[in-house]
C-alpha positions as a Markdown table, in Angstrom:
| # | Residue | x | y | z |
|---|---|---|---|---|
| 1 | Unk | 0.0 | 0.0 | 0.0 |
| 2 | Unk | 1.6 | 3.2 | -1.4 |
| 3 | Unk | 1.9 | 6.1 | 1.5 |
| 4 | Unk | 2.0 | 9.7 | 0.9 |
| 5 | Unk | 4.6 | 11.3 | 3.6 |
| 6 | Unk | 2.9 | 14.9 | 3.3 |
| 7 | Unk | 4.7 | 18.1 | 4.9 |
| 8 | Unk | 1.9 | 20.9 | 4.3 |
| 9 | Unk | 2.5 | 24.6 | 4.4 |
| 10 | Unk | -1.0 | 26.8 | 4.5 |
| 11 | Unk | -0.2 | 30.2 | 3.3 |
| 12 | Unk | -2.4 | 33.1 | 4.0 |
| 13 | Unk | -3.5 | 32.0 | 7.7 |
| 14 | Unk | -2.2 | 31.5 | 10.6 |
| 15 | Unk | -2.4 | 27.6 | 10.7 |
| 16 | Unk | 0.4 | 26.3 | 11.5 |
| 17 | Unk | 0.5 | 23.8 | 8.7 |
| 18 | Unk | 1.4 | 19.7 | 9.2 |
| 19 | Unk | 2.6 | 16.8 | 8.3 |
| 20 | Unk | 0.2 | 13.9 | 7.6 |
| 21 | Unk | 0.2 | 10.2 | 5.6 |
| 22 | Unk | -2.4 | 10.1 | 2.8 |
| 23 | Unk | -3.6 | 7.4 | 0.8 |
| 24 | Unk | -4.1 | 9.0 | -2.7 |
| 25 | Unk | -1.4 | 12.2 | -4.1 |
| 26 | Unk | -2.0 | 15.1 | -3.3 |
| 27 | Unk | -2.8 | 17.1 | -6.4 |
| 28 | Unk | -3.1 | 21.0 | -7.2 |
| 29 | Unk | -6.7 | 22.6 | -7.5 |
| 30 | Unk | -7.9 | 19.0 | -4.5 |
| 31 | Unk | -8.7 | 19.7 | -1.5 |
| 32 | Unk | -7.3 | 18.5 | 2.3 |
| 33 | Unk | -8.8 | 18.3 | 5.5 |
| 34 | Unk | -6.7 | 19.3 | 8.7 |
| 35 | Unk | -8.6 | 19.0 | 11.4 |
| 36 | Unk | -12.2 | 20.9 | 11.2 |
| 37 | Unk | -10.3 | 23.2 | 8.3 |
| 38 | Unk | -10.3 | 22.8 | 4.5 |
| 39 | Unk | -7.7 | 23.7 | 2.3 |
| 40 | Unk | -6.8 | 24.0 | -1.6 |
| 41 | Unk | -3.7 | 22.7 | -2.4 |
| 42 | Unk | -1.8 | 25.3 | -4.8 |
| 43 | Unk | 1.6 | 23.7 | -5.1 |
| 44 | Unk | 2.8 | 20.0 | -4.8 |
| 45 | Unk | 6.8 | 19.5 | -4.6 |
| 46 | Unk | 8.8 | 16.1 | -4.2 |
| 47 | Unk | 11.4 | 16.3 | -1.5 |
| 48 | Unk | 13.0 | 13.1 | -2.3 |
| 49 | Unk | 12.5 | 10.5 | -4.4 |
| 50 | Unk | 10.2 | 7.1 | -3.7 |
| 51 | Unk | 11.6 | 4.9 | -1.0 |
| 52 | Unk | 9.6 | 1.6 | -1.6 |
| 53 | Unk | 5.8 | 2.6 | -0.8 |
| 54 | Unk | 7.0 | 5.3 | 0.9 |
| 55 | Unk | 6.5 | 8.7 | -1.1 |
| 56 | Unk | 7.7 | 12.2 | 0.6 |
| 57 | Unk | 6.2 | 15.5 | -1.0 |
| 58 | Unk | 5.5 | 18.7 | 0.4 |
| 59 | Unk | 2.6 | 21.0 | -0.4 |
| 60 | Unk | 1.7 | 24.5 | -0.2 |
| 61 | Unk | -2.1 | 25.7 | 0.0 |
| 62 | Unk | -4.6 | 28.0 | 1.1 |
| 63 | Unk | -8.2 | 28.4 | 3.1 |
| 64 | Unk | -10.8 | 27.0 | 0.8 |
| 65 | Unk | -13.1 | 30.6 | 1.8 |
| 66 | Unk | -9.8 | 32.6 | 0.2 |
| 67 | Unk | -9.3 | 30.3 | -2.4 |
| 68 | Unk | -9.2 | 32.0 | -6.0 |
């Protein structure tokens, strides 16, 4: 089962951000859920590459309500 090592930055908050396992990839324009709060993901980077079913990415997004 492939895991998606996720270290999330939310710009134009004050959250303080995360890092969470997913089961699908993130992708730019979806959606993610931390906590009660819903974000749009704006930016998807690979920090490193694959290490088995391990993948390790790092994404950037903002508030859903500010969302353009």
């Amino acid at each position: 089962m492939t895991v998606y090592k996720v270290s999330v930055v939310v710009t134009k908050s004050d959250h303080p951000g995360a890092i969470v396992n997913l089961k699908e990839a993130p992708e730019v324009g979806k959606t993610i859920e931390l906590g009660d709060n819903e974000f749009v993901i704006t930016e998807v980077l690979e920090l490193m590459p694959p290490r088995g079913e391990f993948h390790f990415l790092h994404v950037t997004c903002v508030p859903k309500e500010l969302h353009e």
